[in-house]
N, C-alpha and C positions, 0 to 999 in steps of 0.2 A: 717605754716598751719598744718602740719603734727604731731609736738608739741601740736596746741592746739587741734587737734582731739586727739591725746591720752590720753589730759587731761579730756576732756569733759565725755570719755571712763570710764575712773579711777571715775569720779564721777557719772555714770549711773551704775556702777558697786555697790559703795558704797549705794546709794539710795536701790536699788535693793537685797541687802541681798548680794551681791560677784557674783550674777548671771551676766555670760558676756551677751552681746546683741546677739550675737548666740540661746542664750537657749531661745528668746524671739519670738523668726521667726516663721511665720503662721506655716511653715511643723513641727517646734518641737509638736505643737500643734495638728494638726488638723491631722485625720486620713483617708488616701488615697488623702492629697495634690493637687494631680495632675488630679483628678478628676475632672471635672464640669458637674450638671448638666443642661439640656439644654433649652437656653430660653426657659420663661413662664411655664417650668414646678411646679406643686404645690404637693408636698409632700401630700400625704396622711394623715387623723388624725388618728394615732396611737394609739391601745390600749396600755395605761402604766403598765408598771412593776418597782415594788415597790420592790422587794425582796422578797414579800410573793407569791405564788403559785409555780406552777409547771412551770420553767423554756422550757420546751421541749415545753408546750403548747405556751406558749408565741411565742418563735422562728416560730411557725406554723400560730400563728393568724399576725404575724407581715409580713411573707413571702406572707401570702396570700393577705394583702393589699398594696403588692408593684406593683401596675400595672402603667405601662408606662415605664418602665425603663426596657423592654426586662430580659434578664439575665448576667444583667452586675452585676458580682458578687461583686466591688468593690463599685458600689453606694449602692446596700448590705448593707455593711459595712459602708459607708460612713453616711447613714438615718439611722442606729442602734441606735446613741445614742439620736436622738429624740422617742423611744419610753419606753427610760428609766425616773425613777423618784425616787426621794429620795436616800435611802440607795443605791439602785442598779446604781442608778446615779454617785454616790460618787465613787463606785467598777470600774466605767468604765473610769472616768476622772482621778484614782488614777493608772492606768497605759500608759505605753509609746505606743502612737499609733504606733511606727516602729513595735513593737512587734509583731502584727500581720499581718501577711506577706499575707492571705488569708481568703477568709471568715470563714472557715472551724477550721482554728486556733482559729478566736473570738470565734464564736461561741461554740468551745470546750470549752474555759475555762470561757463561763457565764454560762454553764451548770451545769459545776465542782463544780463552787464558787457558784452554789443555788442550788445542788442537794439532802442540806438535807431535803428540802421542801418536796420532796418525798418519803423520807426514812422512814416519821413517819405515812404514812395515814394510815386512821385508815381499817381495816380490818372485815369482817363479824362477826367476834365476838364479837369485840366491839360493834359494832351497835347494837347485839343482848342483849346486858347486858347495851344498854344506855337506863338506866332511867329516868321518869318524876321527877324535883325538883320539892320541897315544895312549891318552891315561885311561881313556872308555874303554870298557866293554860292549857287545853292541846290542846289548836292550837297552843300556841308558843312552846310547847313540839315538839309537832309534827312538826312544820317549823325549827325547830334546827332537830330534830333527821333526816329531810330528807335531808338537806342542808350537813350534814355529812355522809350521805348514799351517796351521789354521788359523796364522793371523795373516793370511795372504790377502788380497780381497781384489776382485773378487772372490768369495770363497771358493774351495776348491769342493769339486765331488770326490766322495769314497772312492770311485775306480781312480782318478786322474789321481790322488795322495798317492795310490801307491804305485801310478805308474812312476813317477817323478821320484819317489824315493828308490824305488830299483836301477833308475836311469841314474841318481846321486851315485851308485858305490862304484869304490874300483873296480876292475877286472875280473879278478877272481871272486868277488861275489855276484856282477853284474849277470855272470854266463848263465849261473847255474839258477839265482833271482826270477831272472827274468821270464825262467819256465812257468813259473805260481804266481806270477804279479796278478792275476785275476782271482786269486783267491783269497782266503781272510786276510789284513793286515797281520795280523797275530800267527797267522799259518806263516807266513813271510821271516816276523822274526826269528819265528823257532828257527827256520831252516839256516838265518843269517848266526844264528848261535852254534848249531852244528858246523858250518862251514867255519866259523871262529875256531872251535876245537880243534876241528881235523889240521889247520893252518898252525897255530899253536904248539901243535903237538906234535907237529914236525915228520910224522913218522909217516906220512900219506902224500903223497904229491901229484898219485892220479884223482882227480875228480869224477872221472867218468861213472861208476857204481853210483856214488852218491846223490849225479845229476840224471842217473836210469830211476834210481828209486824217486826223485823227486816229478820227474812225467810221469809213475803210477799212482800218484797222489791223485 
């Protein structure tokens, strides 16, 4: 018997790439083993991360939908890797779960391995020198140039977005802009879509009516 276990051995090995039947045991696999969670309970649906954003905020949106699990720091650990995807997936299954001995450990090094995510956000002066393309219209200017305002950080306030984005445009929008920068963002673009029209259409070249009717606003 003992013969033909070793033989069966030598051929799970062989199938298997030389990996012995040790390297195949749920705990090589699985990280905090020894953990269960407790009947019927249902994991929460996880916001994913992909690799792209800011790593810290995730950690925060993920800790904040762990309820029912007290602060047991190893089911922590345990539900982490369902709220990974993709690349960031691949990053987490491509290490030894022994590795991390405590939450504090993971979570330092998914930080690490996505922190350039943050290193590159764009800053107040960018925003201020982001221009309209040729090929925009300018609500889609303007839904790109806000979408990239609020990855500034520190964050910006409502009034200062839109001071910054009035002080973005050219000339001929900046003048007549700049009379309603205190008012909704959305009152802003309309008035940046009329001023597109009248420019467009060639047929107007005083501004002056348009920028009276925009002080009775």
């Amino acid at each position: 018997m003992a013969e033909e276990l070793k033989k069966l051995t030598s051929r799970v090995q062989g199938v298997e790439g030389g990996k012995s039947i040790e390297d195949l045991n749920y705990e090589d696999f699985c990280i905090q083993p020894n953990v269960e969670l407790s009947e019927g309970y249902k994991p929460p649906k996880f916001e994913m991360f992909d690799r792209t954003g800011d790593p810290n905020v995730h950690l925060r949106t993920y800790c904040d939908k762990l309820v029912g699990v007290q602060k047991d720091k190893r089911i922590h650990m345990k539900l982490f890797m369902r709220s990974l995807t993709g690349d960031a997936l691949s990053w987490y299954i491509s290490h030894n779960p022994k590795k991390w001995v405590s939450w504090v450990s993971m979570a330092s090094d998914f930080t690490d391995r996505f922190r350039f995510n943050t290193e590159n956000l764009p800053d107040v002066f960018y925003i201020q020198n982001l221009k309209k393309k040729p090929t925009e219209i300018f609500c889609e200017y303007a839904t790109r140039w806000r979408s990239e305002a609020t990855k500034v950080r520190p964050a910006l306030e409502e009034d200062q977005m839109k001071k910054f984005f009035v002080r973005a445009q050219d000339p001929q929008y900046y003048e007549m802009l700049m009379v309603i920068e205190n008012h909704k963002f959305s009152d802003i673009i309309k008035l940046g879509e009329r001023i597109e029209e009248v420019i467009k259409s060639g047929m107007v070249t005083n501004f002056e009516p348009l920028q009276a009717t925009n002080k009775a606003l």
